[in-house]
PAZAPA-4460 file (N, C-alpha, C; in steps of 0.05 Angstrom, whole numbers, plus 32768, in hexadecimal, padded with zeros to 4 digits):
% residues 102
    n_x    n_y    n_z   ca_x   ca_y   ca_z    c_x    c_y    c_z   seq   type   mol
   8010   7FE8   8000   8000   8000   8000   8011   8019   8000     1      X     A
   8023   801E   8016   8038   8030   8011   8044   803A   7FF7     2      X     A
   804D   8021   7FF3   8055   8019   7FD3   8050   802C   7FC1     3      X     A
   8036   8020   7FB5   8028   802E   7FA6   8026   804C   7FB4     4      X     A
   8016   804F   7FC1   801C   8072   7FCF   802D   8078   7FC7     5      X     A
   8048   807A   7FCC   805C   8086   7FCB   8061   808A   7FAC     6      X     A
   8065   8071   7F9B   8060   8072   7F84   804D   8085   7F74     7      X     A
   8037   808D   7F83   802C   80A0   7F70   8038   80BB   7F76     8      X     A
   803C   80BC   7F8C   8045   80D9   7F9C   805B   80DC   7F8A     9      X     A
   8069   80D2   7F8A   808C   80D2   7F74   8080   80DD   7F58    10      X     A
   8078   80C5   7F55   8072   80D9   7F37   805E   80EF   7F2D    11      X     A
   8052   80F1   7F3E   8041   810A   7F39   804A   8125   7F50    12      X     A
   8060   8125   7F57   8064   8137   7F66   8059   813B   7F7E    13      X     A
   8040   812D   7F8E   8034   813C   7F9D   8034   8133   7FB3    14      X     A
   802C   813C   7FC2   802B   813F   7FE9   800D   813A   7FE9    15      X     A
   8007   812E   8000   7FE8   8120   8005   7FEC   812D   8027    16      X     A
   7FD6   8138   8029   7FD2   8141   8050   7FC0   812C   8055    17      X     A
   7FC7   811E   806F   7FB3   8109   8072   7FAC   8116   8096    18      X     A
   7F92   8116   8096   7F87   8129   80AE   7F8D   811A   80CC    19      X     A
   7F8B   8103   80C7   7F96   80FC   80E5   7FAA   80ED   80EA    20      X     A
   7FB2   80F1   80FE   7FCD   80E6   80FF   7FCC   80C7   8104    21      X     A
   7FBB   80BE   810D   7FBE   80A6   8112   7FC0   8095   80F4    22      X     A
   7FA8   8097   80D7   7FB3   8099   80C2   7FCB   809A   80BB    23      X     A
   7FD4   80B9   80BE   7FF3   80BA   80B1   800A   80A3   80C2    24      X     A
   800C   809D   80DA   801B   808A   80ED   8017   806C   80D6    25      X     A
   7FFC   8065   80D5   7FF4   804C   80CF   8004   803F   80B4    26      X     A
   7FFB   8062   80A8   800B   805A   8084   802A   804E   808B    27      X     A
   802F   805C   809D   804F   8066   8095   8059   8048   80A9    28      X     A
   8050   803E   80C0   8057   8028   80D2   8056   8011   80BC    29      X     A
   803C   8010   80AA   8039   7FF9   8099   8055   7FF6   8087    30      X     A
   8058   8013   8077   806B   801C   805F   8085   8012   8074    31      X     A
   808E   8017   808D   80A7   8012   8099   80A5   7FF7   809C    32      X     A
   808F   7FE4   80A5   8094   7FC9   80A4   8099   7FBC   808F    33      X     A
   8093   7FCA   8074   8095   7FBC   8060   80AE   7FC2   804B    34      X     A
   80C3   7FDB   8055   80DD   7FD7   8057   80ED   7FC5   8063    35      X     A
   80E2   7FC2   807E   80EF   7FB0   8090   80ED   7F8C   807F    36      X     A
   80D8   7F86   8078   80D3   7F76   8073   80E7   7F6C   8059    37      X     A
   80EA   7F7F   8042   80FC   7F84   802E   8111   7F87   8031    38      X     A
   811D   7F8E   8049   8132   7F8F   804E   8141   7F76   8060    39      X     A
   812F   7F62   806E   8135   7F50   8072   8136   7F3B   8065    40      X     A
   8120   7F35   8056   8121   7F28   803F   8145   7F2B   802E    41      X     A
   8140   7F3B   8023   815B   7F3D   8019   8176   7F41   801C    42      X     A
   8178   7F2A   8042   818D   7F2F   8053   81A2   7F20   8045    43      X     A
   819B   7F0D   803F   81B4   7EF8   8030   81BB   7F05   8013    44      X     A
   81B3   7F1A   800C   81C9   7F1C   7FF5   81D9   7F38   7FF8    45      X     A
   81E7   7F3F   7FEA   81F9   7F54   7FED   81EB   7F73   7FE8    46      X     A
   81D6   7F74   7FDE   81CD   7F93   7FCE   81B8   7F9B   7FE3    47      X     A
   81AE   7FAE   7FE4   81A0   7FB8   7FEF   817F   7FBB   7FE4    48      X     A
   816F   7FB0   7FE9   815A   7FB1   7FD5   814A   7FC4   7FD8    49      X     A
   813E   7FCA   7FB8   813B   7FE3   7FB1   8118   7FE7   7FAC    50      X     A
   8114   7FFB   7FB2   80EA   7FF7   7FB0   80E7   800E   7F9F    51      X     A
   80DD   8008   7F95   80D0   801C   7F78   80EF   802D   7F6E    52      X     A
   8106   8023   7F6B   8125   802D   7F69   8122   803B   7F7D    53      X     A
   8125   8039   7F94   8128   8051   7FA2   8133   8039   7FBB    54      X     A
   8150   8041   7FC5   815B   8034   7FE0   813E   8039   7FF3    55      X     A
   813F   8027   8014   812E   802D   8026   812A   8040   802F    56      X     A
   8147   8050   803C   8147   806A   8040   813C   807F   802D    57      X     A
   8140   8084   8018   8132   8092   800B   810C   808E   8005    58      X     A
   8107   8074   7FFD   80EC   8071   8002   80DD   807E   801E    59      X     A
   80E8   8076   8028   80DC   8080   8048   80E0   80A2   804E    60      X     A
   80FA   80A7   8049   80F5   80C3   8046   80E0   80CA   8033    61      X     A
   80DE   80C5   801D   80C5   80D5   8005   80B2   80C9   800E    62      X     A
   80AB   80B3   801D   808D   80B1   8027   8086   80C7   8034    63      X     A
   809B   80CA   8055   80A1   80DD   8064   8093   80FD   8058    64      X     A
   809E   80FC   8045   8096   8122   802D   8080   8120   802A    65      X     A
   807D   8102   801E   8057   8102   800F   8044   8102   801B    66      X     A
   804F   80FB   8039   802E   80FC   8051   802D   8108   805D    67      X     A
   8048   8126   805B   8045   812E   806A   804E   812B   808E    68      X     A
   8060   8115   8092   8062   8112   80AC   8078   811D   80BD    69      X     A
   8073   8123   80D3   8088   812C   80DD   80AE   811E   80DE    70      X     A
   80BC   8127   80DF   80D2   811E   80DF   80D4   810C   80F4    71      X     A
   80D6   8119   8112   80D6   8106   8125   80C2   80FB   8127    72      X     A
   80AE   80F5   8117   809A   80E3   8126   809F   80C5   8114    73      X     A
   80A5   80CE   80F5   80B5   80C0   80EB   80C9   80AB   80F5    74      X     A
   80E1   80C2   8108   80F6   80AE   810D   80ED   80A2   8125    75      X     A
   80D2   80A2   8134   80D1   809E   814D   80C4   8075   813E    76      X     A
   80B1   807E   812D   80A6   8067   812E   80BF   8053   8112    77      X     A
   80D3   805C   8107   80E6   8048   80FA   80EC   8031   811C    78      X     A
   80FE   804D   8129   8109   803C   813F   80F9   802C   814E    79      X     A
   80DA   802B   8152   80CC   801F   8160   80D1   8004   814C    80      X     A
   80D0   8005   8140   80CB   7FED   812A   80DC   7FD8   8129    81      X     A
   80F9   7FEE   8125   8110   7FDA   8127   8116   7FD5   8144    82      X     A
   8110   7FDD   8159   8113   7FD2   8178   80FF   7FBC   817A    83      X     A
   80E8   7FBD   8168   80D8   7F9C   816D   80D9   7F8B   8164    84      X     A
   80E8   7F90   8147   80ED   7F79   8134   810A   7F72   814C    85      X     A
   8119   7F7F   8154   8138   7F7E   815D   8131   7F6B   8178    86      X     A
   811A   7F73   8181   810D   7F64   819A   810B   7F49   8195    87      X     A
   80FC   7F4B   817F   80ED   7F37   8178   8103   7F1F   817A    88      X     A
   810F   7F21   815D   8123   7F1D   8155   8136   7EFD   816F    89      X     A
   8137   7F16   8186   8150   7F12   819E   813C   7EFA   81B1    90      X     A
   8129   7F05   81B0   8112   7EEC   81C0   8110   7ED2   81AF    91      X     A
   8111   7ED2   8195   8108   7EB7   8182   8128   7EAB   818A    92      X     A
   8141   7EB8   8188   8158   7EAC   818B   815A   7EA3   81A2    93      X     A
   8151   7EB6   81B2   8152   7EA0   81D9   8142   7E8F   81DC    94      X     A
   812B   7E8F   81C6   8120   7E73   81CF   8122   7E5A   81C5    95      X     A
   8135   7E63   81AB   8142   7E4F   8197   8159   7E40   81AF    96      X     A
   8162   7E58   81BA   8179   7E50   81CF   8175   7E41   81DE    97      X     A
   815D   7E45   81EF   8150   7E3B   8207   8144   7E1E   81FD    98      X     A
   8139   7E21   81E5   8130   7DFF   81D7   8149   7DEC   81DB    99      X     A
   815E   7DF5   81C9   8172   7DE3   81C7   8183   7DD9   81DD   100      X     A
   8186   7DE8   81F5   8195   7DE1   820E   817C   7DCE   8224   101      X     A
   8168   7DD1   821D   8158   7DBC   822F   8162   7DA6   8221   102      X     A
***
């Protein structure tokens, strides 16, 4: 969904105001998980993968332009994201750990 959003925003130049914030959070948490997702996916090879040509960082910034969102609120909810996947992540390995030593 992002995706496409952003994709139109790019090529037609334009900025979209979306009235509430919880909206604008929603787009942009979905659009960040689905970097994340792309970006893990394509941990085993060497390149960085690319969404509509555009690196992650840059996608996410021009989403960032096109909805309108604040900067920090932006960087507040990347880092939420990557502290739960990072969470996540550290719990599935301890209990991989904890399986194998019983």
């Amino acid at each position: 969904m992002g995706e496409q959003f952003r994709r139109i925003c790019k090529a037609y130049g334009t900025r979209v105001h979306i009235d509430t914030a919880n909206a604008r959070d929603s787009l942009y948490r979905a659009s960040v998980d689905f970097v994340l997702n792309s970006c893990s996916s394509s941990a085993s090879t060497s390149t960085i993968p690319q969404i509509d040509d555009e690196d992650p960082r840059q996608f996410l910034s021009g989403l960032v332009n096109s909805i309108e969102l604040q900067n920090i609120r932006a960087t507040r909810i990347v880092s939420a994201a990557v502290a739960a996947r990072t969470r996540s992540w550290f719990f599935q390995a301890w209990k991989l750990a904890m399986s194998l030593t019983w």
